[in-house]
C-alpha positions as CSV (number, residue, x, y, z in Angstrom):
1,X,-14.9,-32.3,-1.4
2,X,-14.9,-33.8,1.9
3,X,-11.7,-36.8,1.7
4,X,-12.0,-38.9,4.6
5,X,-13.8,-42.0,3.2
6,X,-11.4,-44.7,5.5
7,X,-11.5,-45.5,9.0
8,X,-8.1,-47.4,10.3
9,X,-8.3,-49.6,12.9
10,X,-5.5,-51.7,14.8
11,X,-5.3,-56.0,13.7
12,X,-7.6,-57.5,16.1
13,X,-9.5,-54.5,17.3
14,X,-13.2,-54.5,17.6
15,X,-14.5,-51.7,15.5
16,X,-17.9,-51.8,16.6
17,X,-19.0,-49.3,18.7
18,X,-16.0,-46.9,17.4
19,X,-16.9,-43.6,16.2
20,X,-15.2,-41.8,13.3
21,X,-13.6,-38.3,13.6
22,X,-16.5,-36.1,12.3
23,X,-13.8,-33.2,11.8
24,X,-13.9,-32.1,8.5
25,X,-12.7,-29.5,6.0
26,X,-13.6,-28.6,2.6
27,X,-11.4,-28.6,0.0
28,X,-11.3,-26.0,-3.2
29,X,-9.4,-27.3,-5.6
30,X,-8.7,-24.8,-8.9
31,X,-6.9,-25.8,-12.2
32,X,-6.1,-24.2,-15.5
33,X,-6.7,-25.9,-18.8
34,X,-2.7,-25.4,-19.4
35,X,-2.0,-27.8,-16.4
36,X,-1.4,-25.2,-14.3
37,X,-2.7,-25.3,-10.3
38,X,-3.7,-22.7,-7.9
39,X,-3.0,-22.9,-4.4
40,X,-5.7,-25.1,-2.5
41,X,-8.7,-23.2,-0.7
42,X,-9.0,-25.3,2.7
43,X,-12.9,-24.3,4.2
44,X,-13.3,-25.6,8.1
45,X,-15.7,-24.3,10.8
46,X,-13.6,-22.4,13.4
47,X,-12.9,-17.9,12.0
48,X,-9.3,-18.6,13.9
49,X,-8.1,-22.0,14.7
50,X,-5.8,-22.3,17.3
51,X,-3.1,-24.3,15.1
52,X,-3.3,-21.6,12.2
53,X,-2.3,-18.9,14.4
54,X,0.3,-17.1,12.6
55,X,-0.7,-18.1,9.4
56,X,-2.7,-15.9,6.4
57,X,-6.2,-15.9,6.6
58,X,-7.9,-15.6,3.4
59,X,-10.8,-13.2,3.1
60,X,-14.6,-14.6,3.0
61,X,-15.2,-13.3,-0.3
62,X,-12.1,-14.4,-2.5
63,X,-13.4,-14.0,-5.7
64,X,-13.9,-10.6,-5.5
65,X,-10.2,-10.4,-5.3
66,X,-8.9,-12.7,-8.2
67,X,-9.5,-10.0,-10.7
68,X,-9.7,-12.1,-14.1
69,X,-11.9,-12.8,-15.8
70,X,-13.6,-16.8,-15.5
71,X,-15.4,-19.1,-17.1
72,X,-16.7,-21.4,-14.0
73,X,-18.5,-24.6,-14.5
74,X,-20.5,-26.0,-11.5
75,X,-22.4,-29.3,-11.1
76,X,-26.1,-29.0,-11.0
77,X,-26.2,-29.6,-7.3
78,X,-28.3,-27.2,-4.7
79,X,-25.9,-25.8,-2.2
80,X,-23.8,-25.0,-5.3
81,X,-25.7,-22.7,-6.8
82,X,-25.0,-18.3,-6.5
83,X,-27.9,-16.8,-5.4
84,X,-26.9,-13.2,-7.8
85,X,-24.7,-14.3,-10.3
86,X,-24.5,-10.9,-11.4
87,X,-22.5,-9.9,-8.4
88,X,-19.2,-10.8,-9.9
89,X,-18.9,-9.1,-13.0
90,X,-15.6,-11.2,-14.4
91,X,-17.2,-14.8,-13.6
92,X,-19.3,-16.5,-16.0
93,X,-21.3,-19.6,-14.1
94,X,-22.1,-22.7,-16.5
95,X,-23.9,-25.2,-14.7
96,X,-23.6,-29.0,-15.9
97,X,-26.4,-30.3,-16.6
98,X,-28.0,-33.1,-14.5
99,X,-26.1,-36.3,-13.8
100,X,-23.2,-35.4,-16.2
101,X,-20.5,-34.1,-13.8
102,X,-18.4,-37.2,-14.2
103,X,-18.4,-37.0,-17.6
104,X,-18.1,-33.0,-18.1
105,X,-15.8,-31.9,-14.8
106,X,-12.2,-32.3,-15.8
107,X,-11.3,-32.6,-11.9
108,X,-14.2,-35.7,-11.6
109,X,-12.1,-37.5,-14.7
110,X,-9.0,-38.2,-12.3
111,X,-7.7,-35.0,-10.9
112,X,-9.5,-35.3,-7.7
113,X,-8.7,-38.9,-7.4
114,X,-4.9,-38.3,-8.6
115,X,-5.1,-35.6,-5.6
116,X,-6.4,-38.1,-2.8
117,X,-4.1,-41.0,-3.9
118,X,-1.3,-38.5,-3.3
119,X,-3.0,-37.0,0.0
120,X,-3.2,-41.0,1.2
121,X,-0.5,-42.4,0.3
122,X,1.7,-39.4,2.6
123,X,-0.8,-39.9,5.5
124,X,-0.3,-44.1,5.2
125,X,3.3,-43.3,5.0
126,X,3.2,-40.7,8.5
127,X,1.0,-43.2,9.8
128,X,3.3,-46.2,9.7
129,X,6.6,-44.3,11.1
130,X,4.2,-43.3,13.9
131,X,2.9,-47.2,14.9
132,X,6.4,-48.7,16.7
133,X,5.2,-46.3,19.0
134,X,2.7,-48.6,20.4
135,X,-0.3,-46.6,20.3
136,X,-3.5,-47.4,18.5
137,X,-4.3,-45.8,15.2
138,X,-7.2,-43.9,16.6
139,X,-4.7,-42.6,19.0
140,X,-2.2,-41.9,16.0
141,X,-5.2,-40.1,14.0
142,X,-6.1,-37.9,16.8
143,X,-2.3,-35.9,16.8
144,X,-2.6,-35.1,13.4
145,X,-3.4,-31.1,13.7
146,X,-5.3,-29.0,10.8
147,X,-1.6,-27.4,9.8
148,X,-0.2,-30.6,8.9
149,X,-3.7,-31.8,7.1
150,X,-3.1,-28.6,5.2
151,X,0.9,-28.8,4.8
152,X,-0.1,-32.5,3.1
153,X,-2.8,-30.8,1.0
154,X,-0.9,-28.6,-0.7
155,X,1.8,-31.3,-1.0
156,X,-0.5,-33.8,-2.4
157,X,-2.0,-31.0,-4.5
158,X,1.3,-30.3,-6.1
159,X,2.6,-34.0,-6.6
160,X,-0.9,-34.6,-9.1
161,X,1.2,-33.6,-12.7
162,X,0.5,-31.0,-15.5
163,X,0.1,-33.6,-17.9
164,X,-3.0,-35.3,-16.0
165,X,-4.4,-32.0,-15.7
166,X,-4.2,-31.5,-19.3
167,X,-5.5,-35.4,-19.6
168,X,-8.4,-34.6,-17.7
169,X,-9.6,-31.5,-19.4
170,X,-9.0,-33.3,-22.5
171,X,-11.0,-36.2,-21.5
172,X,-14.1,-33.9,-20.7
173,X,-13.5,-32.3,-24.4
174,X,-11.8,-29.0,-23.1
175,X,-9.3,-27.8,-25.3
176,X,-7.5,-24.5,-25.2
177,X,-7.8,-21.8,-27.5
178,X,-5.0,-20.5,-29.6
């Protein structure tokens, strides 16, 4: 999930000719049926970014570590798919079938978008305390670092509820068993 789909711009400015951060992360987002919600998986290019220093790095191959067993459902998209499923003995792959995700992933019924209205509305908010500063936006944007994308991650993360969690599975015809 890649979340940056604004651009922000001053009043007045000319926004042709202006080119959009292409700095990026990936976001893994993991929920329970119950409600319940992992910590977020945040994917970027560097092996040790400067501004995570002292933090935790999680190991390349985390599922090898998370030692239940799961049932995983993946949309029907290329770059999604596991080469040997058979490599990870506790995970069971269900792929969706062909233009269904929206109507079969629980996190494309409204978690996701629950998660970005949070992840926005804290950035809008950081944002405006930042602009009777005088600078531009762009200039605003650009002193935001990768630990405070990822400190508002886990806070947006954790501000989406267990009841629309439990809405969202439901949605998608997920129940739990007893």
């Amino acid at each position: 999930m890649t979340i940056a789909q604004k651009s922000y711009y001053t009043e007045g400015a000319d926004k042709n000719g202006v080119k959009a951060s292409k700095e990026r992360v990936t976001i893994l987002i993991c929920v329970g049926i119950n409600g319940k919600k992992k910590d977020p998986l945040v994917i970027g290019k560097s092996k040790k970014p400067r501004s995570l220093a002292k933090i935790f790095m999680i190991p390349r191959d985390i599922i090898s570590i998370i030692n239940k067993k799961v049932l995983l459902f993946i949309d029907n998209c290329r770059p999604h798919h596991v080469s040997d499923p058979t490599k990870y003995r506790d995970i069971k792959i269900v792929y969706l079938p062909v233009n269904t995700t929206s109507h079969c992933q629980p996190l494309d019924a409204g978690i996701i978008n629950a998660f970005k209205h949070h992840y926005f509305s804290d950035l809008n908010c950081v944002l405006a305390t930042l602009i009777p500063t005088g600078k531009t936006i762009d200039d605003l944007t650009k002193t935001i670092t990768l630990r405070e994308a990822i400190e508002w991650i886990q806070q947006a993360l954790e501000k989406v509820t267990q009841s629309t969690i439990i809405n969202c599975f439901t949605k998608c015809h997920f129940y739990p068993c007893n």
